[in-house]
C-alpha positions as CSV (number, residue, x, y, z in Angstrom):
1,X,101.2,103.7,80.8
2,X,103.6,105.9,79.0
3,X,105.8,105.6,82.5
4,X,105.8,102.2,82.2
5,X,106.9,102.1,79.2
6,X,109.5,104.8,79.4
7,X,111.2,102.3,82.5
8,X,110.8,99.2,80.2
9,X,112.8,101.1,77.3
10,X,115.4,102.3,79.9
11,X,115.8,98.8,81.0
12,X,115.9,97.2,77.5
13,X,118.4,99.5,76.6
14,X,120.3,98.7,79.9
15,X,120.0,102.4,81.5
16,X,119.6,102.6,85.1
17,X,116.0,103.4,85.7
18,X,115.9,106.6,87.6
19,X,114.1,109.6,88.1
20,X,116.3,112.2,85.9
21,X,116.7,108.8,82.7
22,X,112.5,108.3,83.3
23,X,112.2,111.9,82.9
24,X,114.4,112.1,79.9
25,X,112.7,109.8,78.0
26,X,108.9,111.2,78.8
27,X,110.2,114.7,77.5
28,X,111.5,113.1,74.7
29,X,108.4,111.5,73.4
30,X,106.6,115.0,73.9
31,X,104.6,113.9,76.8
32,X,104.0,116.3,79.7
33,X,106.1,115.0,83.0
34,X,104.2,114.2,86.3
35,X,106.9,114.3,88.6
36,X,104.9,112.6,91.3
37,X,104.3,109.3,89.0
38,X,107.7,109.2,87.8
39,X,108.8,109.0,91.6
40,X,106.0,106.4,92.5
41,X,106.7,104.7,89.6
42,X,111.1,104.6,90.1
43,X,110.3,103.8,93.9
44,X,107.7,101.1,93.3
45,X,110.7,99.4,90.9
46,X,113.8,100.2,93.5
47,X,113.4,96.3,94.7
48,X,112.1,94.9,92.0
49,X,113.9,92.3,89.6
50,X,112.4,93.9,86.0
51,X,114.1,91.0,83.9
52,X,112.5,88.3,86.5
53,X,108.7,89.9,86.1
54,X,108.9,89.7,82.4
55,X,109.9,86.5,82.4
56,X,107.0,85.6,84.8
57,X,104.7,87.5,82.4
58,X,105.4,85.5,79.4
59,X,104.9,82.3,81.1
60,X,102.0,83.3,82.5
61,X,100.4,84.0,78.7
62,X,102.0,80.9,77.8
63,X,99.8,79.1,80.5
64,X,96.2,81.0,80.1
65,X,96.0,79.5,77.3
66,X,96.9,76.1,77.8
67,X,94.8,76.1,80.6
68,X,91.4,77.0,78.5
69,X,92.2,73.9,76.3
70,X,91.8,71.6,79.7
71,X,90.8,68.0,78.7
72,X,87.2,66.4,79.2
73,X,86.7,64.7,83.4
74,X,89.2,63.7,84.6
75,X,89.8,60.5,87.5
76,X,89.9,61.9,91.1
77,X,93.3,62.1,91.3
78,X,94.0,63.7,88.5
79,X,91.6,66.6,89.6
80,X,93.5,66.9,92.9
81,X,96.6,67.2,91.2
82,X,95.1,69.8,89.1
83,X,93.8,72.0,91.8
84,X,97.2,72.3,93.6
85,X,98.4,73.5,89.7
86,X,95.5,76.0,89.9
87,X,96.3,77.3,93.1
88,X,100.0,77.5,92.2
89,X,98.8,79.3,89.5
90,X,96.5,81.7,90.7
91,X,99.0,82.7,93.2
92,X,101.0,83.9,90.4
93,X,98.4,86.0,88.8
94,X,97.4,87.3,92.0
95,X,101.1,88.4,92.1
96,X,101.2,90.0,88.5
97,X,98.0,91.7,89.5
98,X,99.8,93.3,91.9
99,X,102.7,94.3,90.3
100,X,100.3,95.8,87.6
101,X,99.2,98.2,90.2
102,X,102.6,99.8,90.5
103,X,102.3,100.6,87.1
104,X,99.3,102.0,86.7
């Protein structure tokens, strides 16, 4: 986890996210470097938008939420409608879910 966090302190502080900055920052903090996970983890981030995931992840705790506090039966359309939200949904957590694995 402390790689993860190393590349989300990079990018906060708008460093490039590479393998020599990654490495800097896990030294500094007094943790013993993995070379191999600091190039899985750079690699796994090369195409990835950071800024657009976190985005994604706050919404997503935003809707988990909401989504427990669902109302009482509902008409039949209404349920339709919800189950295409659910699916569009569940696609996105499937998506975070997967992204988490790069991290971990």
């Amino acid at each position: 986890m402390e790689y993860v966090y190393g590349a989300l302190l990079l990018h906060s502080a708008g460093q490039k996210v590479d393998e020599k900055n990654l490495k800097k920052v896990i030294e500094g903090a007094g943790i013993e470097v993995d070379d191999g996970r600091i190039k899985s983890l750079v690699s796994g981030l090369k195409d990835l938008n950071i800024e657009e995931v976190l985005k994604n992840a706050a919404s997503m705790s935003v809707a988990a939420p909401a989504a427990a506090h669902a109302e009482a039966p509902k008409k039949k359309e209404e349920k339709k409608e919800e189950k295409k939200e659910e699916k569009a949904e569940a696609s996105q957590e499937e998506a975070m879910e997967g992204l988490s694995a790069l991290f971990g």
